[in-house]
N, C-alpha and C positions, 0 to 999 in steps of 0.2 A: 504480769508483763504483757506489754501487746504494741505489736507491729503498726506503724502509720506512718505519715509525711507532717512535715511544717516547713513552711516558709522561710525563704532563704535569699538575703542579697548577698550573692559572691564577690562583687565589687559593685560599683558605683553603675548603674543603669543594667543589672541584670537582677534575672528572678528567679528562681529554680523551686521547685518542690521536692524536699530531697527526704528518700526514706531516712527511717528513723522507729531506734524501737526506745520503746519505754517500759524500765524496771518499775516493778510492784512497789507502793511506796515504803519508804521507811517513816520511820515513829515522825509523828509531827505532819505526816502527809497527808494527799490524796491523791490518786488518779482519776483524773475527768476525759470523755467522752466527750468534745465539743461539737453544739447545734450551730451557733452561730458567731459569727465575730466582725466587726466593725474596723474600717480601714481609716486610720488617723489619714487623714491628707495631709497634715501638715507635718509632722515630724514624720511621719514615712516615707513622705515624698522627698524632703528633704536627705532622706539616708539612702532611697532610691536615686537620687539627682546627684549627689556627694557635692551640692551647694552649697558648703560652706566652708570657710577658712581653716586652713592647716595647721594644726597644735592651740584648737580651741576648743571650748567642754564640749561644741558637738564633735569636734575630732577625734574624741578621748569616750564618748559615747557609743559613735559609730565606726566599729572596728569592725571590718570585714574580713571574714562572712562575716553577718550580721542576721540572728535570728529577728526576725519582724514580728509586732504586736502585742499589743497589751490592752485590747478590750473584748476579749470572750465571755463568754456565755454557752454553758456544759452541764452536762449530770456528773455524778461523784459516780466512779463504775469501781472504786475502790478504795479503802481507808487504812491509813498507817494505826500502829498500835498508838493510845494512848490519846487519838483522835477523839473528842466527845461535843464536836459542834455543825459534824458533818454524819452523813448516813450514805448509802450506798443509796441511788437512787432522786437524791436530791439534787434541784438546779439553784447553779449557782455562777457567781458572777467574779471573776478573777483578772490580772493581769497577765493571764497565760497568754501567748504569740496565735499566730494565724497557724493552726494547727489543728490535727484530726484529734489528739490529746495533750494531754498535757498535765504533768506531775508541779504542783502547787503547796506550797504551806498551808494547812490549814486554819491559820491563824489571818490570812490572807486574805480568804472567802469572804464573800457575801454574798446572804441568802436573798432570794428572788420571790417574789409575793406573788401567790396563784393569779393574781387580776392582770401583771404585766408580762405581756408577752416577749418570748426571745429576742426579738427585733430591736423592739424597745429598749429590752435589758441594755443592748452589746454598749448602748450609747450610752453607758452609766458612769467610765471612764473622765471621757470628754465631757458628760454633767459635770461631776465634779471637780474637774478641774476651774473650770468657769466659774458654779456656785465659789469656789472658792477666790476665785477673783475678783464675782463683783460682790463679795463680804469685805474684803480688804477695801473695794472704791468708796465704801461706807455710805453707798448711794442713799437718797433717804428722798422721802413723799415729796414730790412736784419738783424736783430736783432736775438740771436738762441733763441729756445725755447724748456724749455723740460716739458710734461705734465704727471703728475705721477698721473693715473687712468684711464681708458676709459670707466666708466658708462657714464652715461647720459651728467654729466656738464662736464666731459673729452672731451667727444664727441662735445658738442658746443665751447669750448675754443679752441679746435685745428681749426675750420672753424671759427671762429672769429681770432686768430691770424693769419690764410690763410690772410684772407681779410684784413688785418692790412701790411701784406705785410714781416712778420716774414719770418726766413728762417737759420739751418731748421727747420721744426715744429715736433718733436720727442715725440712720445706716448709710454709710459714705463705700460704694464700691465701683470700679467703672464697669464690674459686668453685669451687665442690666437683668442676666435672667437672674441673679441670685437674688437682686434685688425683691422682686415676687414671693421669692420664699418670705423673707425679711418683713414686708408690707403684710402677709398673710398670719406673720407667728409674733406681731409686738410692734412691728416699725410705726412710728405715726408718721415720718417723712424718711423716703431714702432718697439720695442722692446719688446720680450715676457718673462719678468722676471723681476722682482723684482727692487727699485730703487738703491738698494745694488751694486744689480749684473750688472746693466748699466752703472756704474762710467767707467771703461774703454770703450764700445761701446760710451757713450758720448762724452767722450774724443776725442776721433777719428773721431767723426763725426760733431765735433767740431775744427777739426783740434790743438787739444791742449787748446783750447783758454775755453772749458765748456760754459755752458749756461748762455746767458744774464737775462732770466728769468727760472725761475724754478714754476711751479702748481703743488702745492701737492694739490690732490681732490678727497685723498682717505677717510678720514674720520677716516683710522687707524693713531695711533698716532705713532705705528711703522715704518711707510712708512714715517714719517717726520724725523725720522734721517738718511734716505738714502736718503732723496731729498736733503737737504743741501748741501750733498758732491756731487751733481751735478751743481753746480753755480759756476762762477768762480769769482775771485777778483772781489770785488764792485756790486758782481752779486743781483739781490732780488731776493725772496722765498716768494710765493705767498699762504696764507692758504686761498683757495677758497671750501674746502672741511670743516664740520663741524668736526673736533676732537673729540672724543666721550673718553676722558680722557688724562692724565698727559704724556708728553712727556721727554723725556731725553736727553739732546742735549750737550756735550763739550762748553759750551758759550767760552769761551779762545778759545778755538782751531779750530773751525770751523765754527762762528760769527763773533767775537772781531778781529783779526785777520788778516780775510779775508776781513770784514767792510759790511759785507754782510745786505744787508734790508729785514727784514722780515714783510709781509703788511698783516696784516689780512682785508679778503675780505669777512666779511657775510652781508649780503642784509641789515641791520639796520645801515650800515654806508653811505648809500644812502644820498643826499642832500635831507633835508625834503620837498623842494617846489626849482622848479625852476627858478635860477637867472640868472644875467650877471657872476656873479662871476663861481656859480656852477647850470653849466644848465643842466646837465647828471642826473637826478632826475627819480627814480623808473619810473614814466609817461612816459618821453622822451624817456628812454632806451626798452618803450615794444611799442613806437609810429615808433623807428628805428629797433624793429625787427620785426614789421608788415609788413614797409615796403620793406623790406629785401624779408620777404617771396614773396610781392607782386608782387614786382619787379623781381623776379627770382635771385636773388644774393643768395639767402639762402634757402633750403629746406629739413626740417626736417622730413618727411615726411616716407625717406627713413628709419629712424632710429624707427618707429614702429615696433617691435617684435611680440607684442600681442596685441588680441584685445579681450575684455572680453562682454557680454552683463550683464547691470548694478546687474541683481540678483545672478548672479554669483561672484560677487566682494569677496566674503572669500576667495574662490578658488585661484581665482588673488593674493592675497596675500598669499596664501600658497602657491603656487608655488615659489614665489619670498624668501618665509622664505624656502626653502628646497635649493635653487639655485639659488641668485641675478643672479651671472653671466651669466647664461643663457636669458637675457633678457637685453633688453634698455627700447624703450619706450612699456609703456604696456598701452592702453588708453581703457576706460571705456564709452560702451554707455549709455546713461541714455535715449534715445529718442525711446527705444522698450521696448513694455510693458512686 
């Protein structure tokens, strides 16, 4: 058993750190000791802001209170009977919340490779959700690309399509510092404006021919009628961003059409266990961006903005409610007292 805090919205635009004890696990557990943990901007912002529509799956998600978070990075400080893939002392990478601990499946866990740092780790969540996105866009060599957002998962999609072999790889945001990160981790061209106002700069930088794939991963559902008219014939449209309400889109004239495919990419269409068939399973895809970072092919590292110490975390999050844009990754220590 032991005594700590996590993170708590009480209703819509509040934060609290509210004690909290955690029992010793039972069979199948662990109890972890959390170092570090990464702040989704967009789905916690989201459940911070209570921006979206009434009796919709984020309504039915986010029921306040509302425990926040689910990219930690922790040591095991103890193991349920029966546990044999965990050790007391191991770090490990979970969807436990923004917490000083936190009791977890051990079926759950994923192990953390001595080369990558905690930092690194927390962002192994939001990896995979994206690898798992742009595997569905089926992107393939010399292939164009255009990414409409540059927060966080913008920011992994474009160095995942780098390494995929895309080209070119086009970042569409109107705020120009995000932009910078983008040009630095894959962008070959960003654009500071709207998905509206990039249809001609597409064009052209497309040589006529528009995008093979299109990432909309803004989250606004207005940004998805201006991402569409960035595809060209036959092109997909990739919803890797959560939609936080109803969209309005020409079907006839700018779908039907054009024959265009539209994939929705949120992390529950994952293969539940991996097979021969479908072996890109939640597991595999944070087993390939461990070693990603390991190996030096991938380093998220750069994309840290802020760093909060854990009793500070309201803060963290009011900064980010007054100005997402001004921040990427914002990570949370939990390992100072």
């Amino acid at each position: 058993m032991a005594e700590g805090y996590r993170t708590v919205f009480p209703a819509p635009r509040q934060v609290i750190l509210e004690p909290h004890t955690y029992e010793s696990p039972k069979a199948g557990e662990v109890l972890i000791r959390t170092e570090r943990t990464l702040i989704s901007t967009g789905t916690e912002l989201t459940g911070l802001s209570g921006d979206f529509p009434p009796n919709s799956r984020w309504a039915r998600y986010m029921r306040y209170p509302f425990v926040v978070g689910y990219s930690n990075v922790g040591r095991v400080l103890e193991v349920g009977e029966g546990v044999d893939n965990a050790r007391v002392g191991d770090r490990v990478m979970s969807m436990a919340p923004h917490a000083t601990h936190a009791l977890c499946l051990a079926k759950r866990l994923h192990p953390i490779p001595p080369g990558v740092d905690s930092e690194a780790a927390s962002f192994a969540t939001l990896g995979e959700i994206v690898l798992g996105g742009v595997r569905l866009s089926r992107v393939m060599l010399g292939e164009s690309v255009v990414i409409v957002g540059a927060g966080l998962l913008g920011q992994l999609a474009a160095r995942y399509c780098w390494i995929a072999g895309a080209w070119p790889v086009i970042v569409v945001d109107p705020a120009q510092g995000r932009l910078e990160f983008a040009r630095a981790g894959g962008a070959t061209h960003v654009l500071p404006m709207t998905a509206e106002e990039a249809v001609p700069e597409v064009e052209r930088l497309t040589k006529g021919r528009m995008a093979d794939v299109v990432f909309d991963i803004t989250g606004n559902p207005v940004a998805m009628v201006g991402a569409v008219k960035l595809a060209r014939k036959l092109g997909r449209v990739v919803l890797l961003g959560s939609p936080r309400g109803p969209v309005t889109i020409d079907l006839h004239e700018e779908v039907h059409t054009l024959g265009l495919e539209i994939i929705g990419a949120h992390n529950m269409v994952h293969p539940p266990a991996e097979t021969p068939n479908t072996p890109w399973s939640i597991a595999r895809h944070i087993e390939l961006f461990f070693d990603w970072q390991d190996a030096g092919v991938l380093d998220v590292r750069p994309l840290i903005t802020h760093r909060y110490p854990w009793r500070q975390t309201p803060e963290a999050f009011q900064m980010l409610l007054e100005d997402r844009t001004r921040a990427l990754g914002v990570v949370l220590d939990w390992s100072v007292e």
